[in-house]
C-alpha positions as CSV (number, residue, x, y, z in Angstrom):
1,X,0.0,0.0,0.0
2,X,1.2,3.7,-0.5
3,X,2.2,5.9,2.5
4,X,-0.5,8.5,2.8
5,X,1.1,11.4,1.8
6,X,0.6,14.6,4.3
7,X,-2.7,16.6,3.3
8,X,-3.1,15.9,-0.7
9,X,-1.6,15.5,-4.0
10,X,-1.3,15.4,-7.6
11,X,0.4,11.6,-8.9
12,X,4.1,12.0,-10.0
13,X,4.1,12.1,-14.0
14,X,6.6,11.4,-16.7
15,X,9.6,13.2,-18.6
16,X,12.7,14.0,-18.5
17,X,16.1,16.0,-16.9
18,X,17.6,19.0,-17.8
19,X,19.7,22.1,-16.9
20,X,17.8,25.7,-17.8
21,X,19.6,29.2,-18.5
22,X,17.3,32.6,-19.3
23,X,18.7,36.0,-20.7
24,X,19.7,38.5,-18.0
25,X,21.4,37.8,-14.7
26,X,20.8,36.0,-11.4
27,X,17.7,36.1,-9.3
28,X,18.6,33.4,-6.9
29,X,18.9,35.0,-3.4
30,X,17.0,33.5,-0.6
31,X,19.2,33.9,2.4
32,X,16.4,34.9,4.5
33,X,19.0,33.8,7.9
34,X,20.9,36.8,6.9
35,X,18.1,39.2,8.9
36,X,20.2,42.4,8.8
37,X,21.3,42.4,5.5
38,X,24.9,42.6,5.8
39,X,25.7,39.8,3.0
40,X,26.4,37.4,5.7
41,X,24.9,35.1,8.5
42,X,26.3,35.5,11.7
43,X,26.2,36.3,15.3
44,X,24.4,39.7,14.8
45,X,21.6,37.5,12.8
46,X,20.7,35.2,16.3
47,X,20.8,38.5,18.3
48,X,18.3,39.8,16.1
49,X,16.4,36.5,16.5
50,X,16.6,36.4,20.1
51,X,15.4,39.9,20.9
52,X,12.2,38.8,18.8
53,X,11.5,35.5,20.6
54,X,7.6,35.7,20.9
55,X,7.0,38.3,19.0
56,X,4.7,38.6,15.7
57,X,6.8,39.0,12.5
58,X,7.2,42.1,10.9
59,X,6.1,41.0,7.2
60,X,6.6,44.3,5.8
61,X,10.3,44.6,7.0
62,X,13.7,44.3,5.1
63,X,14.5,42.7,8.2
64,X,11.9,40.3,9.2
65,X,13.2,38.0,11.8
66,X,10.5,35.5,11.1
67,X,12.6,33.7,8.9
68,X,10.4,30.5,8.1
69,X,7.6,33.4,7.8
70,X,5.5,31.3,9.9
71,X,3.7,34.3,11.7
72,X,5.6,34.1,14.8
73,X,9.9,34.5,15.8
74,X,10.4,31.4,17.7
75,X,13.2,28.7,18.6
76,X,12.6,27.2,14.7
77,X,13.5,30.6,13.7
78,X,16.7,30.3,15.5
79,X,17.8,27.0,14.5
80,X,17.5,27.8,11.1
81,X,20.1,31.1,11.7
82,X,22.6,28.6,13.0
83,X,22.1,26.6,10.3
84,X,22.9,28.6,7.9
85,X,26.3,30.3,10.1
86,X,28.5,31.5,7.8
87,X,26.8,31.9,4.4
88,X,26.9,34.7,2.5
89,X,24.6,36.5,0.1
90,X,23.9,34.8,-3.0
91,X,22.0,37.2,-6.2
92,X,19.6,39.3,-5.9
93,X,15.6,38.9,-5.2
94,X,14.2,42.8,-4.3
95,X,12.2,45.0,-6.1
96,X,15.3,46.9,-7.9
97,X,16.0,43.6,-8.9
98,X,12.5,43.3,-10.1
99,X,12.8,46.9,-12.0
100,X,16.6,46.3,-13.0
101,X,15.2,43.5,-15.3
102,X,11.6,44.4,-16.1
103,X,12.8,48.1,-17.4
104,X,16.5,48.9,-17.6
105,X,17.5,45.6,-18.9
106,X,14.9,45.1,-21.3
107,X,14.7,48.8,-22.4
108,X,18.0,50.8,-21.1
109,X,21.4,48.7,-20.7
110,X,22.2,48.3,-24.6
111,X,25.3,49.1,-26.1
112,X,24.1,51.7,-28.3
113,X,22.6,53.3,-25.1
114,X,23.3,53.5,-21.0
115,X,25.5,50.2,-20.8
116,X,29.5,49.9,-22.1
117,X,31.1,50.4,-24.3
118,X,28.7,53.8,-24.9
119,X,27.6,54.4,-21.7
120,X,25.4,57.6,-23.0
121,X,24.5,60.7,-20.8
122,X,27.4,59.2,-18.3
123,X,25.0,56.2,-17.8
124,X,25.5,52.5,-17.4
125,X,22.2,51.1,-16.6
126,X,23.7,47.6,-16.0
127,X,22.8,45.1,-13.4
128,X,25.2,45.9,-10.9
129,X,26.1,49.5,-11.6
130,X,22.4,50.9,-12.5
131,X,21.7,51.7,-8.5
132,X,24.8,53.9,-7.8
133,X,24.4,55.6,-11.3
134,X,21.0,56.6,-10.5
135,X,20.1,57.0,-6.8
136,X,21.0,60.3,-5.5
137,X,22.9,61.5,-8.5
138,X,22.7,65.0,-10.4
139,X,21.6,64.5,-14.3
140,X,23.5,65.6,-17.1
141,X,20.9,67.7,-18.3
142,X,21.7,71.5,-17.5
143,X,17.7,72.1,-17.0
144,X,16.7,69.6,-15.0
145,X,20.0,70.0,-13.0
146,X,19.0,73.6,-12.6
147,X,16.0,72.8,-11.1
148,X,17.3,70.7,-8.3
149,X,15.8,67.5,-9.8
150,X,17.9,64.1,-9.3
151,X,18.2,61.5,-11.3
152,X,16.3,59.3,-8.7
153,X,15.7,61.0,-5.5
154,X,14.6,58.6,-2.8
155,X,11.2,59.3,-1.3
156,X,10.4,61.9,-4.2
157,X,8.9,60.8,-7.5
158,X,8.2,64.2,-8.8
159,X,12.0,65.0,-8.2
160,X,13.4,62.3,-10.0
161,X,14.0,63.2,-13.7
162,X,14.4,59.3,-14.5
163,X,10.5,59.1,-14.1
164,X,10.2,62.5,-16.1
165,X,12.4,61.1,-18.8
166,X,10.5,57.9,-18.9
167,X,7.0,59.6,-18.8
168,X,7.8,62.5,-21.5
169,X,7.7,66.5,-20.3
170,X,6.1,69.3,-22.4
171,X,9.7,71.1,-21.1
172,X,11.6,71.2,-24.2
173,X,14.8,71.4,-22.6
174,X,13.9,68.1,-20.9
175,X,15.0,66.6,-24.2
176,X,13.3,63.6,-25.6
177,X,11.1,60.8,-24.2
178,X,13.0,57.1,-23.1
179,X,13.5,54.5,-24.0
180,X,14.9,56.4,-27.2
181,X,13.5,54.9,-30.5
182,X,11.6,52.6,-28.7
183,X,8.2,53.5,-27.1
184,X,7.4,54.2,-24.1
185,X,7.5,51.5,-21.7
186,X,3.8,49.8,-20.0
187,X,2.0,52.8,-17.6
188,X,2.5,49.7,-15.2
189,X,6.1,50.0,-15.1
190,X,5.7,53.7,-14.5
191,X,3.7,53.2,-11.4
192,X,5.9,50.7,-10.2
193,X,9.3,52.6,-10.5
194,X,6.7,55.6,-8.5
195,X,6.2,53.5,-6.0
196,X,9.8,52.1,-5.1
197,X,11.2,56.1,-5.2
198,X,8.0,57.0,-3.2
199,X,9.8,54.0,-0.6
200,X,12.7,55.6,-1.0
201,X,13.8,53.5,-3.9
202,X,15.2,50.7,-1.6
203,X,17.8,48.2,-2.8
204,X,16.6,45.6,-0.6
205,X,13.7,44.0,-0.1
206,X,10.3,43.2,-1.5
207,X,7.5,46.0,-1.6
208,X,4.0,45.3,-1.6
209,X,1.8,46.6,-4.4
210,X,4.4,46.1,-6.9
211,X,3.4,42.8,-9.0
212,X,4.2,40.9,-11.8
213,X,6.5,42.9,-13.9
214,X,6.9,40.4,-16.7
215,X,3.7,40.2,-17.3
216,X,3.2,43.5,-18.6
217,X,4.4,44.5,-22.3
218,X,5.2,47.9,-23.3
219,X,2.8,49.0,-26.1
220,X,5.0,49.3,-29.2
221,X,7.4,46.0,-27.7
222,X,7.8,43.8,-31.2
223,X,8.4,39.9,-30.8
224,X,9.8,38.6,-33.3
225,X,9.6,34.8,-34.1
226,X,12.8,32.1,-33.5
227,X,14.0,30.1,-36.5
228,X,13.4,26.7,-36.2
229,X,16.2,24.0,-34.9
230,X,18.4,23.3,-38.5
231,X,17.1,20.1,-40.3
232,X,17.8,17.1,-38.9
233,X,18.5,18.3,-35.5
234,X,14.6,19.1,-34.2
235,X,11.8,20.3,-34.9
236,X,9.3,23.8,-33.9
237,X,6.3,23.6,-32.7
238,X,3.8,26.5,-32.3
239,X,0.8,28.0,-30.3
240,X,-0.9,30.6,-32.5
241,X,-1.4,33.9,-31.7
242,X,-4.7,34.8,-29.4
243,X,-5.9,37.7,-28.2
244,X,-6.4,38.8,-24.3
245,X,-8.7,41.8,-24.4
246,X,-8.2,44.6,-21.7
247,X,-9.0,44.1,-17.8
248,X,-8.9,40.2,-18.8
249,X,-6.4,37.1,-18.3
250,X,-7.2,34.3,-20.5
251,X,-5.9,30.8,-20.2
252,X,-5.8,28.9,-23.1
253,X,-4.9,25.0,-24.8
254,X,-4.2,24.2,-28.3
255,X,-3.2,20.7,-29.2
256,X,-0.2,20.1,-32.4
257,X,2.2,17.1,-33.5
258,X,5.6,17.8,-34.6
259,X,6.1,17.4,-38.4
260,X,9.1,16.0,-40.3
261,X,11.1,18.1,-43.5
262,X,8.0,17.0,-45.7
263,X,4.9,17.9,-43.1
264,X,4.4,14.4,-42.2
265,X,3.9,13.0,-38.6
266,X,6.8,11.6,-36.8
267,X,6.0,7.6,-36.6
268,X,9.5,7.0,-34.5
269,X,10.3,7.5,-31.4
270,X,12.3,10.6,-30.5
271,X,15.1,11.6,-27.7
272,X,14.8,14.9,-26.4
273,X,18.1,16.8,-25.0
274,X,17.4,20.0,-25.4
275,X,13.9,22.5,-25.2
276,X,13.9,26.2,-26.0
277,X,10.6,28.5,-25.2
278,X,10.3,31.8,-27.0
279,X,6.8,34.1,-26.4
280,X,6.4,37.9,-25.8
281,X,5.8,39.8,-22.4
282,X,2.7,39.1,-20.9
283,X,2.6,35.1,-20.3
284,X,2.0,34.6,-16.2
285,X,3.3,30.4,-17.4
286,X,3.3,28.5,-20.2
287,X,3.2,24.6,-20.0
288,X,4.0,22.0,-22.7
289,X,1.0,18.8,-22.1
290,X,1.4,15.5,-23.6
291,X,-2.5,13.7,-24.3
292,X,-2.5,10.5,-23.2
293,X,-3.9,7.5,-25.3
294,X,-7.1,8.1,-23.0
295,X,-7.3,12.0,-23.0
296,X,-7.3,11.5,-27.3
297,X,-10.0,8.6,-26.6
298,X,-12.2,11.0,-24.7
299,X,-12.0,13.9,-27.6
300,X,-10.1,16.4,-25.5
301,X,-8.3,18.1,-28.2
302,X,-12.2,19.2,-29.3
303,X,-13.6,20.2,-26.4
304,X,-14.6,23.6,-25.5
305,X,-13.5,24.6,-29.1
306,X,-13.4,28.5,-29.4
307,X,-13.1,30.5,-32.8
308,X,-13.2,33.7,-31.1
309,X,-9.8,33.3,-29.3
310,X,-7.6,33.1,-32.2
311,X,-6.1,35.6,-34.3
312,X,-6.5,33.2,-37.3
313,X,-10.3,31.8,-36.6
314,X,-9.1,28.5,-37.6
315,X,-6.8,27.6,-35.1
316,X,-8.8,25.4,-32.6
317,X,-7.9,27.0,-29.2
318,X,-10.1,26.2,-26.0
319,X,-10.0,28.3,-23.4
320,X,-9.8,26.8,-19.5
321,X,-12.8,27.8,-17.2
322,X,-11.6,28.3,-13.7
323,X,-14.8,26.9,-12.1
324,X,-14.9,23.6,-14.1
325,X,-11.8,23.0,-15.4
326,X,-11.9,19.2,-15.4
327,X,-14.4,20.1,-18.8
328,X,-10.9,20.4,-20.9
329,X,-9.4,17.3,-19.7
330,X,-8.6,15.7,-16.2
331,X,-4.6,15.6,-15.5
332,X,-3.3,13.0,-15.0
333,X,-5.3,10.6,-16.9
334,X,-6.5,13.1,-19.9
335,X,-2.8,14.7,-20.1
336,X,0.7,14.4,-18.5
337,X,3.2,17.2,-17.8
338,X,6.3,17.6,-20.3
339,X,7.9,20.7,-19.3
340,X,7.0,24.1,-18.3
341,X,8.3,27.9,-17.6
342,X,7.4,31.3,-16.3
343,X,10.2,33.2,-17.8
344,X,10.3,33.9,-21.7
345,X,13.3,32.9,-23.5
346,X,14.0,29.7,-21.9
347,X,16.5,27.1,-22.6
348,X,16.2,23.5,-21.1
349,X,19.2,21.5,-22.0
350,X,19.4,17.6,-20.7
351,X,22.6,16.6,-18.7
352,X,24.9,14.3,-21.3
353,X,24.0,10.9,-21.4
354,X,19.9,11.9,-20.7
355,X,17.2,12.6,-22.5
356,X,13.4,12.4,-22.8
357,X,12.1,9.5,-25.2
358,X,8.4,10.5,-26.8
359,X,6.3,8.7,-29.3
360,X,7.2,10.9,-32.7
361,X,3.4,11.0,-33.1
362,X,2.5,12.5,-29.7
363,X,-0.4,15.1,-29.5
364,X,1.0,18.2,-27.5
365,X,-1.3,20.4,-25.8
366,X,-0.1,23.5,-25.5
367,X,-1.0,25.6,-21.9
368,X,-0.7,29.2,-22.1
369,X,-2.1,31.8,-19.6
370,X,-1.8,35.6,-20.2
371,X,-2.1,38.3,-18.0
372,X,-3.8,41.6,-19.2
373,X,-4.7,43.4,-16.0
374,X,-3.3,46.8,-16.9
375,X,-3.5,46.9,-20.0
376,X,-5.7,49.2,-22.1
377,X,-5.3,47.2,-25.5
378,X,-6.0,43.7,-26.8
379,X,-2.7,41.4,-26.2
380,X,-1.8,39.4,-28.0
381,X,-0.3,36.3,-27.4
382,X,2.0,33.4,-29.2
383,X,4.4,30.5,-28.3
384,X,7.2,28.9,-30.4
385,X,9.0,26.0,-28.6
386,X,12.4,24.4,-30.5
387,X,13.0,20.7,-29.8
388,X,16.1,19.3,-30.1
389,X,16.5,15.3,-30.6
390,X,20.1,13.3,-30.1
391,X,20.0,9.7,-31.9
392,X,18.7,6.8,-29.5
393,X,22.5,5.4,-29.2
394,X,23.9,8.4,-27.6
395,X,21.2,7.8,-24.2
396,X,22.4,6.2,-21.4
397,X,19.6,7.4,-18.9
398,X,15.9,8.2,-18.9
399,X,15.1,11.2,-16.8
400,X,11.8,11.1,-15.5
401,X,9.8,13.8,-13.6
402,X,8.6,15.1,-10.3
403,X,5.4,16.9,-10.3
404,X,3.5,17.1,-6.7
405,X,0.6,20.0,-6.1
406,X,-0.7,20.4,-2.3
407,X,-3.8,21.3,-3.1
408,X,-5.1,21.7,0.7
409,X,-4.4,25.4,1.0
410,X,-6.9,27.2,3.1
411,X,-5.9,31.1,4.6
412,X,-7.9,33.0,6.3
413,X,-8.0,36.4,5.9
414,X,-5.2,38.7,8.1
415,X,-3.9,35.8,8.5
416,X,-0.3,33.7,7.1
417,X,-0.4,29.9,6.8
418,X,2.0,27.3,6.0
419,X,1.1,24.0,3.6
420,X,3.0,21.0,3.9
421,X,3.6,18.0,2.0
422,X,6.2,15.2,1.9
423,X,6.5,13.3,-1.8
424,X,7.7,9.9,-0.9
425,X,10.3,7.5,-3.1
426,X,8.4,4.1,-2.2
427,X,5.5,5.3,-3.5
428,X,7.1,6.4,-6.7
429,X,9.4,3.4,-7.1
430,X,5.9,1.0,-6.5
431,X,3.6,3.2,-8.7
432,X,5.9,3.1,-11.4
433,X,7.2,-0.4,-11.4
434,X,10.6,0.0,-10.3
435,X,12.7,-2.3,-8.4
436,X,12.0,-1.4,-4.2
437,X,15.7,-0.9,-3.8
438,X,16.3,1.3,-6.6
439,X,18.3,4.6,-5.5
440,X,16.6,8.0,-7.2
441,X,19.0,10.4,-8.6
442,X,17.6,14.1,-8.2
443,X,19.2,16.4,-10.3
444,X,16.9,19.5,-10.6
445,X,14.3,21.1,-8.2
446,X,11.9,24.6,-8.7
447,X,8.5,25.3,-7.4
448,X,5.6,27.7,-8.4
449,X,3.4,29.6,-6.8
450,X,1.2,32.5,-6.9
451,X,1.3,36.3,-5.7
452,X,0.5,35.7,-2.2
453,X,3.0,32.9,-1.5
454,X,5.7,34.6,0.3
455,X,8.3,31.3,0.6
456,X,8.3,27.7,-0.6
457,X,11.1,25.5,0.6
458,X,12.0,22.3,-0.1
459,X,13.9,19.5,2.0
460,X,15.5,16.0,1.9
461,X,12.9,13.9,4.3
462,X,15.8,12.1,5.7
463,X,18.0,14.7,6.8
464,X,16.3,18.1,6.9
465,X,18.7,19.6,4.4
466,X,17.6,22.2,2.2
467,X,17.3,21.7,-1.6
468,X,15.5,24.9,-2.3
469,X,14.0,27.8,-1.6
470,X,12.1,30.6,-3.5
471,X,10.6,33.7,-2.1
472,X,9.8,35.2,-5.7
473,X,6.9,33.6,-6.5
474,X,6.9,34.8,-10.3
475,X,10.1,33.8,-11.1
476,X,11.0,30.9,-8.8
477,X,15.0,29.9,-9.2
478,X,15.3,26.8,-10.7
479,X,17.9,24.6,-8.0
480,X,20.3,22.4,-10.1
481,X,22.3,20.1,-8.1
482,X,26.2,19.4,-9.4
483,X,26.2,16.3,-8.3
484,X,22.5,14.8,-7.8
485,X,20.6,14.0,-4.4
486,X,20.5,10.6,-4.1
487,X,17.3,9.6,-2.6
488,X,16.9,5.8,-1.2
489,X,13.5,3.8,-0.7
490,X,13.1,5.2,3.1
491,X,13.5,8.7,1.4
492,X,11.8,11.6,0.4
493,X,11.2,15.1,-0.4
494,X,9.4,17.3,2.0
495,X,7.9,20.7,0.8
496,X,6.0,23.9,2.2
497,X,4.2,26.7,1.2
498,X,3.5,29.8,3.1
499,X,0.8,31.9,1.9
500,X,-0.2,35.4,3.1
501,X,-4.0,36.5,3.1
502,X,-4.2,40.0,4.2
503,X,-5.7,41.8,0.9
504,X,-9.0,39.9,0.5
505,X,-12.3,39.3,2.8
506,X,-12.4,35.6,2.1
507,X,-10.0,32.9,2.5
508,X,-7.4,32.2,0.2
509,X,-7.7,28.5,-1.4
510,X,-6.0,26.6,-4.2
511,X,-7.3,27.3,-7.7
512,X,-6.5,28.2,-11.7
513,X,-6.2,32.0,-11.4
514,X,-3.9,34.2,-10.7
515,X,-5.7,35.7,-7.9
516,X,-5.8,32.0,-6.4
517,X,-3.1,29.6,-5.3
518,X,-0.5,27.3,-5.7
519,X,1.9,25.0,-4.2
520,X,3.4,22.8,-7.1
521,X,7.0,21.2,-6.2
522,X,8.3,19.7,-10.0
523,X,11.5,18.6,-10.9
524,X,13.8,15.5,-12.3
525,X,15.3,12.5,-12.1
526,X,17.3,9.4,-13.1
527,X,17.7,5.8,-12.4
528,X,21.7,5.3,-13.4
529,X,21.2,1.6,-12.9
530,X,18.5,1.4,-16.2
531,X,19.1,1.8,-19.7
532,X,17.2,4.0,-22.2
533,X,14.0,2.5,-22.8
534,X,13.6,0.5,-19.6
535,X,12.2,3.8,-17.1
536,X,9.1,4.3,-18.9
537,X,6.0,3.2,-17.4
């Protein structure tokens, strides 16, 4: 019989391993033991700690001393600082982090512009220098100079000629509207950037009210379409473009086969090293589904068939309804998980040696969900996903897939609550046929949640050591492991969410939308013991 696992889940799935890189620079730091900020865990950290014992935690401080954000500074709270003793900072996860690659990466730091070698107006906009070159400093422009204006001045927006530049001036000695020969950038942005000055443009630290950056696309922002992998090493697939009309998100699934040279289905199997993802600003995820046998059988791919939601009214998109989602397909039995991503431009690249193995004729389905909030235009929305295939004789390893949801997430309101849930290996080794001896070899771990989850940390069962941890629920790190966690028959991995309700009048439960939800550990791994061929079940 299975081990009950602790409140619910969703049944480990199939596919395969892989290392991922995005455009830009690191996002990765969760040291939440270092309390005071200095870069570094120490004894100043447990004094902090100590002086809270029994006390509330400050959610809204830089320096919360809460650290599991559990509601309350207790002895756990210490334990984990002495864990930790000694670490040092690692990235970067605050709100100029946030702007820094939502607006000066994407529409400054250029070399034509504010980043080397040309470093215009005295200006390098690059991670890492951006903050020092802005905060505090006197422009370059004589007017704006003359009238006392900085170039970001900490706790006053109207004083800070980078939101004036970005905005546009009727001053003519202002000079010209940024991003130069661009566009202006999403009203969204704007408001953001006002609020962190109006904070007094911290460089630490999350601030509330700030959101989803990457959802948001500036208005004239053009995407422009990947060429396909070269012939005879993959093949593209494609989600149409749809349209998300204003003060709308939409959620949407369109099933597609890959197609050989000639347009004709793939009857072989293939082996998968290598995924890219490509789609414009605006996508909240975006999730590659395999149909099962079963899901086909039951006429999934024509359910729910919607002519309005394309841009071309022949492409057969269905659109997810929150409330009865099970009407597109149950998971698990309908579809299976192949591989997912919240950040555009994505590369997923399989360690050597392992790869995915698909039927050449499998029916995608293709999950995308857009965000249009702000907006005050139709979005529209596309994905374009490059597979790469290695011949069958080059596979020593099948990596297959971790995908567990807690679904039992109940906050009230004013309140903070912590979900667990422990995913255990002799379930997975008896579900999937396995030998009951067989050694797991985890080699990659993320998480996702949604905008009120506030940490999500994941442990091996056996030893309480952390494996990862992501406090920025839109763009959770993804944790890959040098050499792989082995996990044994008495093993597991432990997970927990803690979600914050203290925005809404009702509690906060799991669900489809972005204003509900989530606590979804997935990740990968190998059985070096089995040949290609010989994992799938």
């Amino acid at each position: 019989m299975y081990k009950k696992l602790f409140l619910s889940m969703v049944l480990v799935l199939f596919i395969g391993g892989l290392s991922i890189s995005v455009f830009g620079h690191d996002a990765s730091s969760t040291l939440l033991e270092d309390i005071n900020k200095d870069g570094k865990v120490n004894i100043q950290d447990l004094v902090i700690v100590s002086g809270a014992l029994g006390k509330p935690g400050d959610r809204t401080s830089d320096k919360n001393p809460d650290v599991n954000r559990d509601g309350v500074v207790d002895i756990l709270d210490l334990v984990r600082v002495a864990n930790r003793f000694g670490e040092t900072e690692q990235g970067d996860n605050s709100t100029y982090h946030e702007i820094q690659d939502n607006i000066f990466d994407k529409s400054c730091a250029n070399s034509a512009c504010h980043a080397p070698q040309s470093n215009s107006a005295d200006l390098n906009l690059s991670y890492g220098q951006s903050y020092q070159d802005l905060v505090n400093r006197i422009p370059r422009n004589s007017a704006a100079a003359a009238a006392g204006m900085k170039l970001i001045d900490p706790g006053n927006p109207e004083n800070s000629f980078l939101l004036t530049k970005l905005m546009g001036s009727e001053n003519q000695d202002f000079g010209s509207r940024m991003p130069f020969g661009m566009g202006p950038i999403h009203n969204g942005k704007i408001d953001a950037l006002r609020t962190w000055i109006t904070a007094g443009a911290p460089r630490e630290g999350k601030l509330a009210g700030i959101g989803d950056l990457g959802v948001l696309r500036d208005p004239e922002e053009v995407f422009n379409p990947p060429p396909p992998p070269a012939p005879g090493e993959g093949y593209q697939i494609h989600l149409p473009s749809f349209k998300i009309e204003p003060g709308t998100e939409r959620e949407v699934f369109y099933a597609t086969q890959i197609k050989d040279e000639s347009g004709q289905t793939i009857e072989e199997d293939i082996f998968i090293n290598r995924v890219e993802i490509f789609y414009p600003s605006g996508s909240h995820h975006f999730i590659v589904y395999r149909l099962t046998e079963e899901g086909i059988a039951n006429g999934v791919p024509e359910r729910g068939i919607d002519t309005s939601i394309g841009v071309n009214p022949e492409d057969k998109f269905r659109e997810l309804d929150p409330d009865d989602p099970q009407v597109l397909g149950n998971f698990g039995i309908d579809r299976l998980f192949v591989v997912g991503t919240q950040t555009d431009d994505t590369l997923f690249e399989f360690p050597e040696g392992v790869a995915l193995r698909l039927p050449g004729n499998t029916v995608f389905d293709l999950n995308s969900h857009y965000i249009n909030l702000l907006g005050d235009e139709t979005l529209i929305g596309e994905t374009y996903v490059n597979i790469y295939t290695i011949p069958e004789e080059e596979v020593k390893y099948e990596a297959i897939e971790i995908f567990v949801s807690n679904r039992a997430i109940n906050v009230p309101p004013n309140t903070t609550r912590v979900a667990k849930l422990t995913w255990y290996v002799e379930d997975e080794l008896e579900r999937r046929g396995h030998d009951p001896d067989t050694e797991l070899y985890v080699f990659l771990l993320t998480s996702h949640m949604h905008r009120h989850g506030e940490l999500f940390e994941i442990f091996q069962d056996s030893t309480d050591d952390l494996l990862h941890r992501s406090i920025a629920y839109d763009d959770a790190p993804i944790t890959l492991f040098p050499s792989p966690i082995i996990l044994s028959v008495d093993d597991g991995l432990s997970f927990q969410c803690t979600h914050n309700n203290y925005d809404i009048d009702e509690p906060l439960q799991f669900g489809l939308t972005s204003e509900d939800e989530m606590c979804i550990i997935f990740g990968y791994y190998f059985i070096p013991i089995e040949k290609a061929g010989e994992t799938i079940k």
